[in-house]
C-alpha positions as CSV (number, residue, x, y, z in Angstrom):
1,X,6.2,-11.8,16.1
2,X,7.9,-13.4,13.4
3,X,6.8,-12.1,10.4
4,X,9.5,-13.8,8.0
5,X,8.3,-17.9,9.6
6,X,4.5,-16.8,9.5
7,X,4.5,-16.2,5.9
8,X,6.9,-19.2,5.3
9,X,10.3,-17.4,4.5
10,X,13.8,-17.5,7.1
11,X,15.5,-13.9,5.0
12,X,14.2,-10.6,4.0
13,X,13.5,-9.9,0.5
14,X,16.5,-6.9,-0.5
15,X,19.2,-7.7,2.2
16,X,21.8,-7.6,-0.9
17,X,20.7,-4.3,-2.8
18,X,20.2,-2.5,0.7
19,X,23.5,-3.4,1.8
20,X,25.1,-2.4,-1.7
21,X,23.5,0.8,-1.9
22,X,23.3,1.8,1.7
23,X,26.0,4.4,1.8
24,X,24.3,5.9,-1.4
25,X,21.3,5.9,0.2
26,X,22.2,7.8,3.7
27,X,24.4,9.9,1.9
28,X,21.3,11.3,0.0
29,X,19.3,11.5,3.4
30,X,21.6,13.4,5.3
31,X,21.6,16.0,3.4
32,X,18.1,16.2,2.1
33,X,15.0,17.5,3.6
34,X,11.4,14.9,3.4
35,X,8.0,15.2,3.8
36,X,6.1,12.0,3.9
37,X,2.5,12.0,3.5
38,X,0.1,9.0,4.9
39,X,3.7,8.1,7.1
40,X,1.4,6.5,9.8
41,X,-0.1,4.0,7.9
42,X,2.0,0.5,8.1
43,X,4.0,1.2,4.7
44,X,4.2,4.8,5.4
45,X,5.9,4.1,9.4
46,X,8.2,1.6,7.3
47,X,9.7,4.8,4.8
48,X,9.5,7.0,7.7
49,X,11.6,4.9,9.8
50,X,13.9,4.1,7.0
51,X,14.9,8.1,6.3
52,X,14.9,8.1,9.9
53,X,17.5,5.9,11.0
54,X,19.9,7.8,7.9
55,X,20.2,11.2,9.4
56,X,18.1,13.4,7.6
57,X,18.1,17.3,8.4
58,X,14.5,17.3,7.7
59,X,11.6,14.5,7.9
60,X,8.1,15.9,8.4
61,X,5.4,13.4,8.6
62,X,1.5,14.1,7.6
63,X,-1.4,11.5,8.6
64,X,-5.1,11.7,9.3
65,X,-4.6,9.1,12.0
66,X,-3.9,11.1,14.9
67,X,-3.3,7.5,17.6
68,X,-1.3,5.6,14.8
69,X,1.1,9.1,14.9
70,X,1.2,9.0,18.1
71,X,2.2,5.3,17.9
72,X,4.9,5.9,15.0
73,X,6.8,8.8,17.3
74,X,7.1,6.4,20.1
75,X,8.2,3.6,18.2
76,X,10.8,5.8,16.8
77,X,11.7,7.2,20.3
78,X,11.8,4.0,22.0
79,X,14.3,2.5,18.7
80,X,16.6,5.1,17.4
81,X,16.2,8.2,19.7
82,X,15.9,11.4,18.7
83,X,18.0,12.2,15.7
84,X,20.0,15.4,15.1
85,X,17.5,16.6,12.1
86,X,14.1,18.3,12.2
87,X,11.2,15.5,13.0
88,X,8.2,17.0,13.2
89,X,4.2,15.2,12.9
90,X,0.9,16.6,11.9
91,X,-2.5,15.1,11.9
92,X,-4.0,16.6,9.1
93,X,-5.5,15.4,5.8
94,X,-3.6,15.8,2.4
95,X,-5.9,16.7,0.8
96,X,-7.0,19.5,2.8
97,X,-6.3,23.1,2.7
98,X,-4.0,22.6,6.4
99,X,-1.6,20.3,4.0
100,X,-1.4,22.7,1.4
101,X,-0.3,25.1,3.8
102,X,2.1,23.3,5.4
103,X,3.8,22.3,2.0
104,X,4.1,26.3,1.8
105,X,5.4,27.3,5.2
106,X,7.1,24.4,6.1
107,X,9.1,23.4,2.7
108,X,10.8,23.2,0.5
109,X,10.9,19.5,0.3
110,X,13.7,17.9,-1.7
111,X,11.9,14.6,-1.5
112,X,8.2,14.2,-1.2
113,X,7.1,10.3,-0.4
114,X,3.4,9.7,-0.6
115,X,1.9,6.7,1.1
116,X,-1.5,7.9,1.7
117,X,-4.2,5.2,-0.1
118,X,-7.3,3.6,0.4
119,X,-6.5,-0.2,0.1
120,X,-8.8,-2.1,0.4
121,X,-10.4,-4.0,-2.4
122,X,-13.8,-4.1,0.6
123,X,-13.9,0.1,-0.3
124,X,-15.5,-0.4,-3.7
125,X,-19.0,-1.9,-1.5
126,X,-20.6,1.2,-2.0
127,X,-20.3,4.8,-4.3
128,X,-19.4,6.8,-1.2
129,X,-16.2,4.9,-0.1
130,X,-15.5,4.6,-3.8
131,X,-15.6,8.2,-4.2
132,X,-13.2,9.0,-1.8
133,X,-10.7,6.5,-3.0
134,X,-10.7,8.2,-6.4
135,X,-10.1,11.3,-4.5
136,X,-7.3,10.0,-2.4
137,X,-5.8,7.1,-4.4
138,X,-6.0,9.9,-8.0
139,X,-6.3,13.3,-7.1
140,X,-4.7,13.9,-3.9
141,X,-1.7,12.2,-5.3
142,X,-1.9,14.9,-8.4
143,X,-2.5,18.2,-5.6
144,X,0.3,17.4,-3.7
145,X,2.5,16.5,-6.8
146,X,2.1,19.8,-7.9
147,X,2.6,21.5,-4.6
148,X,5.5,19.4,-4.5
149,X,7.1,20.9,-7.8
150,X,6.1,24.6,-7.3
151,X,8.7,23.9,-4.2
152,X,11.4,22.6,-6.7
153,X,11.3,19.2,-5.5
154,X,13.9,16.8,-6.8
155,X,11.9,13.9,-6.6
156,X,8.2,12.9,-5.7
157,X,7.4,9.3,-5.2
158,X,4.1,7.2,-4.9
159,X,3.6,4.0,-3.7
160,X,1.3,1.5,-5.9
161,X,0.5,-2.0,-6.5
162,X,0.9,-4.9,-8.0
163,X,-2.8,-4.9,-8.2
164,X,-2.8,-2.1,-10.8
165,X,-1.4,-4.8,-13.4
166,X,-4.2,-5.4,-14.9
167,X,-6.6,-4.6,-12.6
168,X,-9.6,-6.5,-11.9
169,X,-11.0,-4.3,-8.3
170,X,-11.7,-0.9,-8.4
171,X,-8.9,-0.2,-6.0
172,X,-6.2,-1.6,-8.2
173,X,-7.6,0.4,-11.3
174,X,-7.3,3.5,-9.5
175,X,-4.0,3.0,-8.6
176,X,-3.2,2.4,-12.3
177,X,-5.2,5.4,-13.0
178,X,-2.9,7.3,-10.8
179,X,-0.1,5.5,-12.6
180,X,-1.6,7.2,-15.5
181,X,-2.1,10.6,-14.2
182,X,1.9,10.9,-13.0
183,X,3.0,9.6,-16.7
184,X,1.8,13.1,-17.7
185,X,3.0,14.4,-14.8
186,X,6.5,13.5,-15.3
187,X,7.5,15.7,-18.0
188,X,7.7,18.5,-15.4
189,X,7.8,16.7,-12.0
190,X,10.6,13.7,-11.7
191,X,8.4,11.0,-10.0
192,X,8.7,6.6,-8.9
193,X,6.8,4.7,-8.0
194,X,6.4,1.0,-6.3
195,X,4.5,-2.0,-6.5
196,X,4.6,-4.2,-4.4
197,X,2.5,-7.4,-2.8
198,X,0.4,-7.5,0.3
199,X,2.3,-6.2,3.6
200,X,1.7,-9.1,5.6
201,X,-0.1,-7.8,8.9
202,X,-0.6,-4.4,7.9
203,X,-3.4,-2.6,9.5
204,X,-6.8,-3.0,8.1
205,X,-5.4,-6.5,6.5
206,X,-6.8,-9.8,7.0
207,X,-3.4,-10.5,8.5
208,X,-3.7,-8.1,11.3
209,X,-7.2,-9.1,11.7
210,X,-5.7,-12.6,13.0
211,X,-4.1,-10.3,15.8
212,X,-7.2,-9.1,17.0
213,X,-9.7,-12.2,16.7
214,X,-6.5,-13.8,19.1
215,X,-6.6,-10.9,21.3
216,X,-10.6,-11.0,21.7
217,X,-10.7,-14.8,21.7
218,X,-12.8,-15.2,18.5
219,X,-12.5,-17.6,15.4
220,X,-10.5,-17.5,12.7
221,X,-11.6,-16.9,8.7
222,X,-9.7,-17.3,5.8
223,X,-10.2,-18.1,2.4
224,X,-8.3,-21.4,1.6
225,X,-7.7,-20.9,-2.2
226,X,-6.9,-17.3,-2.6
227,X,-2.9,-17.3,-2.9
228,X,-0.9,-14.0,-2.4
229,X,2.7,-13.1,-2.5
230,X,3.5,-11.1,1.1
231,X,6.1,-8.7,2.1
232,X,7.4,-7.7,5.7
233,X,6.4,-4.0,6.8
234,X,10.6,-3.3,6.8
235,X,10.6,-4.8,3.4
236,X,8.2,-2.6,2.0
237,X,9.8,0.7,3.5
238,X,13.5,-0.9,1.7
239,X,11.6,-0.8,-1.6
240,X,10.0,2.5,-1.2
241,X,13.3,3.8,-0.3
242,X,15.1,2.6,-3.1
243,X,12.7,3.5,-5.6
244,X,12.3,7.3,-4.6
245,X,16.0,8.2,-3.8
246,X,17.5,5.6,-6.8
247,X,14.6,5.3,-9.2
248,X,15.0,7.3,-12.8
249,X,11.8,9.4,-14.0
250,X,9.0,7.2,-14.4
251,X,10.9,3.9,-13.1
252,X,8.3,1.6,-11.2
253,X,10.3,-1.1,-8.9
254,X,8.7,-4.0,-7.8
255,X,10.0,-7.4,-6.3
256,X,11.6,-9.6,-8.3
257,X,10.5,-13.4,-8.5
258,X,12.5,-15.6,-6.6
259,X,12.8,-19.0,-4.5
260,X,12.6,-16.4,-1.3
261,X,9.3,-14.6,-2.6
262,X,6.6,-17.5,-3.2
263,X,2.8,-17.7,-3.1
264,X,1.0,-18.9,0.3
265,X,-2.8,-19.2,1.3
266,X,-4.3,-16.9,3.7
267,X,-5.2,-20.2,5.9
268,X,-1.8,-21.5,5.8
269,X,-0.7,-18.4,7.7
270,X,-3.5,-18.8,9.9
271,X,-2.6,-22.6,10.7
272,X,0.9,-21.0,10.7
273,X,-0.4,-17.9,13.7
274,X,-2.2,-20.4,15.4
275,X,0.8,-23.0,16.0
276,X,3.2,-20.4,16.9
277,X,1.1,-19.6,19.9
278,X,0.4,-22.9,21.1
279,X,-3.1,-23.5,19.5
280,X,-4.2,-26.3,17.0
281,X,-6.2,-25.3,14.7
282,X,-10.0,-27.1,14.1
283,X,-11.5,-26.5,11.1
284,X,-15.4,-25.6,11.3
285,X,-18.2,-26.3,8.9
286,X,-19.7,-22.9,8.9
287,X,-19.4,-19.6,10.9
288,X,-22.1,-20.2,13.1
289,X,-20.1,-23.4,14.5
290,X,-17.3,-21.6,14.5
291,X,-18.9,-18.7,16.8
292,X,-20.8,-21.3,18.9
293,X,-18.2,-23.6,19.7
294,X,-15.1,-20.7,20.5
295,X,-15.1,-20.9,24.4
296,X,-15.1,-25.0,24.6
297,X,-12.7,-25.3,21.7
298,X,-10.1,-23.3,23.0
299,X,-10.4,-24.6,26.4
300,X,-8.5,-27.5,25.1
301,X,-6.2,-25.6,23.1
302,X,-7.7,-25.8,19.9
303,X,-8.6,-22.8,18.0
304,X,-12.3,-21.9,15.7
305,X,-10.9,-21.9,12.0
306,X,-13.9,-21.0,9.0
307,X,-11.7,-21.7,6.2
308,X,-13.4,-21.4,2.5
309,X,-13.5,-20.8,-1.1
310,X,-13.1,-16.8,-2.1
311,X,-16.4,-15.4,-3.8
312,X,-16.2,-12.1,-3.1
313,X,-16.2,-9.0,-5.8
314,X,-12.4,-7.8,-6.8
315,X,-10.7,-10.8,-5.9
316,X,-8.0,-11.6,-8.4
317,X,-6.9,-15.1,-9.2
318,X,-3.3,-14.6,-9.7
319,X,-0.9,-11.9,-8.8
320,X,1.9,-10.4,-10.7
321,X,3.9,-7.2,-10.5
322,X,3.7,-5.9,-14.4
323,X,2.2,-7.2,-17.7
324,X,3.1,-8.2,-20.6
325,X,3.8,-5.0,-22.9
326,X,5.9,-3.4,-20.0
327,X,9.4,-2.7,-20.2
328,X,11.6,-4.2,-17.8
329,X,15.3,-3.7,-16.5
330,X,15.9,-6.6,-14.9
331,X,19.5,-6.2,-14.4
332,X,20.6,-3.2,-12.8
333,X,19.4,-5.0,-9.2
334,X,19.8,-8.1,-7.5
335,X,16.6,-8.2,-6.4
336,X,14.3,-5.6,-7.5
337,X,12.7,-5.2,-11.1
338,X,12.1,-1.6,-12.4
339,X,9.5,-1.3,-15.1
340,X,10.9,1.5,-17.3
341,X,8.4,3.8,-18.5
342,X,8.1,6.6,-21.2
343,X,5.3,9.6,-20.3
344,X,2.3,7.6,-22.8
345,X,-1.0,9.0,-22.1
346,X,-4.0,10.4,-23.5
347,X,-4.1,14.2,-22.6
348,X,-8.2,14.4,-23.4
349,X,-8.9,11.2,-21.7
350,X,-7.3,12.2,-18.2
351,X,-8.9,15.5,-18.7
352,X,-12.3,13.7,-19.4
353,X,-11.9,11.2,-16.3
354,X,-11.3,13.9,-14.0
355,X,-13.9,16.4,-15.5
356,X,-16.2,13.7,-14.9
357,X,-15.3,13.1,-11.1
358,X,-15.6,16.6,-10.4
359,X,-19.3,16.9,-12.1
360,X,-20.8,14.1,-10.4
361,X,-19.6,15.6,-7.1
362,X,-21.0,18.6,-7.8
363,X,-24.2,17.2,-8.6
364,X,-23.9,15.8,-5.0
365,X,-25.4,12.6,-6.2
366,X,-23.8,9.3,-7.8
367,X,-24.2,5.6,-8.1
368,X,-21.1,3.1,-8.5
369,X,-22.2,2.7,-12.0
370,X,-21.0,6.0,-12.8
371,X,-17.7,5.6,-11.7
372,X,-16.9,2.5,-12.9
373,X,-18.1,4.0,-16.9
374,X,-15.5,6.9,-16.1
375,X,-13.0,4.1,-15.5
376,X,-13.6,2.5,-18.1
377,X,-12.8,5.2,-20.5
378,X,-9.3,5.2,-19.5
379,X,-9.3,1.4,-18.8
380,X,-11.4,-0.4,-21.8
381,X,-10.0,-3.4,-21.1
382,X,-10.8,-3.2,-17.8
383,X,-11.4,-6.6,-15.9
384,X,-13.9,-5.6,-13.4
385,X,-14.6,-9.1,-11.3
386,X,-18.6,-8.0,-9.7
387,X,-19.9,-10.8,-8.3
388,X,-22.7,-9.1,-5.6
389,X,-20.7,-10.1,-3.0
390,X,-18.1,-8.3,-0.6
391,X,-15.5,-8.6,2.6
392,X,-18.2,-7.1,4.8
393,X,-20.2,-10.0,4.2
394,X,-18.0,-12.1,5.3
395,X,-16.8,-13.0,9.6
């Protein structure tokens, strides 16, 4: 599949900056040893397959998806082969004890990449979900940071997003709560980070779900006024890579703006999908038509499409990669921006927010409520966008 025509672009984002730096880069990788964590998610396949293909003499990979593991070592197989470094998987979660041990026994790490997250803006729905994204997205990346420096590692990165600009979803806040949590972390631990825009077809995305409602022969929905930049899976892993082997303490990278990287609808990519393999697109009036008329429309090669107007809870209107009272080095990179950082934060209010996550699970009871007022203590101007309504709702 062509990602690049899908999402209305003909080159990839950092060709000139990966081609400058590229002997930097695998001269770093050969001889350094990596462990990346949540490597079998879309972004985290891209990093791992970036260190990969550079020689390294180490490159362990951790993920709680067993089958996409299994799918990442035989992409790599069937690609580059089999390396002349240490490649090893598990299929554990970082956060549990079975990582921390492996960070022991295994290590030491000179690089540790962590790509583990929960992404999706739909995870906020209920207090459960939104507990464990404050556990993965916050302090999971904080455990395995300091694992990570009791090994003497030279550098430990974490993937953002551009959502954590000023955040308007409980995912993107908690991202920039993490963003938060490494500032203070960063006088002892030399950390970067990335943000980034959607990965176009990336598992779990809407993208990807456009894959499998063509695979199972079932209609098409998109919101028609929600516009996003995207980047390609490879791009993503070039920008992680960058960042955590070039990156200063405390740099952020993100894409810069250009005529290559522009905003597109989530229905123009369908329209786009749909073309590409040989099916017109006919736009319905409502799900149910959509669902009811599938077999007889695509008989004639026309395709179910439910196309609407976004009303869903966290949906942000516009996307942008920092804000305004940011710091930017603009120069130093063709095409990548790096948001330069000093190690600002409030030592009582982190120590508050997490204090406060830790008592409401061990009261073993919680409603969203109560983690959204602990967010809002490091976050008071907090957007939150509630509107009743979520992604599960929708087809």
């Amino acid at each position: 599949m062509n990602y690049l025509s899908l999402i209305g672009r003909k080159t990839l984002l950092f060709d000139e900056d990966m081609r400058t730096h590229d002997d930097s880069l695998t001269d770093i990788v050969s001889i350094s040893r990596f462990l990346v964590i949540g490597g079998a998610g879309t972004i985290g396949q891209a990093v791992t397959k970036e260190i990969f293909k550079r020689g390294p003499k180490s490159l362990h990979v951790v993920d709680i998806s067993e089958n996409n593991m299994v799918e990442l070592v035989r992409d790599i197989r069937s690609t580059e082969g089999y390396g002349a470094g240490d490649f090893k998987t598990f299929a554990i979660d970082c956060g549990g004890i079975e990582c921390e041990t492996l960070m022991q026994n295994e290590g030491p790490y000179d690089y540790v990449f962590n790509l583990s997250a929960l992404k999706h803006v739909r995870s906020e729905k209920d207090p459960y979900t939104l507990m464990r994204m404050v556990m993965v997205n916050v302090f999971n990346t904080v455990k395995t940071l300091r694992l990570a420096r009791e090994m003497g590692a030279k550098k430990y990165f974490c993937v953002s997003t551009d959502k954590a600009a000023n955040p308007v979803n409980m995912m993107g806040a908690s991202k920039r709560i993490m963003e938060m949590f490494l500032m203070r972390e960063s006088l002892t631990q030399n950390i970067s980070m990335a943000r980034f825009a959607n990965v176009a077809f990336s598992d779990g995305s809407l993208l990807h779900g456009f894959n499998q409602r063509f695979a199972k022969r079932q209609p098409f929905s998109a919101p028609n006024d929600v516009r996003r930049y995207f980047v390609t899976p490879q791009e993503s892993g070039e920008l992680c890579l960058l960042s955590g082997l070039l990156g200063q303490n405390r740099d952020i990278f993100f894409p810069k703006l250009s005529e290559k990287l522009h905003l597109i609808t989530f229905s123009e990519i369908a329209v786009r999908f749909l073309r590409e393999h040989g099916y017109e697109p006919y736009e319905c009036e409502s799900e149910d038509e959509a669902r009811d008329r599938t077999e007889e429309l695509i008989a004639n090669k026309q395709w179910p499409c439910y196309f609407f107007k976004s009303d869903t809870t966290g949906e942000k209107d516009f996307e942008e990669f920092f804000t305004d009272n940011e710091d930017l080095d603009m120069e130093f990179f063709e095409t990548v921006g790096i948001i330069k950082n000093q190690p600002d934060f409030e030592e009582s209010k982190l120590d508050e927010f997490m204090d406060g996550i830790e008592a409401l699970r061990e009261k073993g009871t919680w409603a969203k409520d109560d983690i959204v007022k602990l967010y809002f203590g490091l976050l008071p101007e907090f957007a939150h966008k509630e509107t009743g309504k979520y992604l599960d709702q929708r087809m």
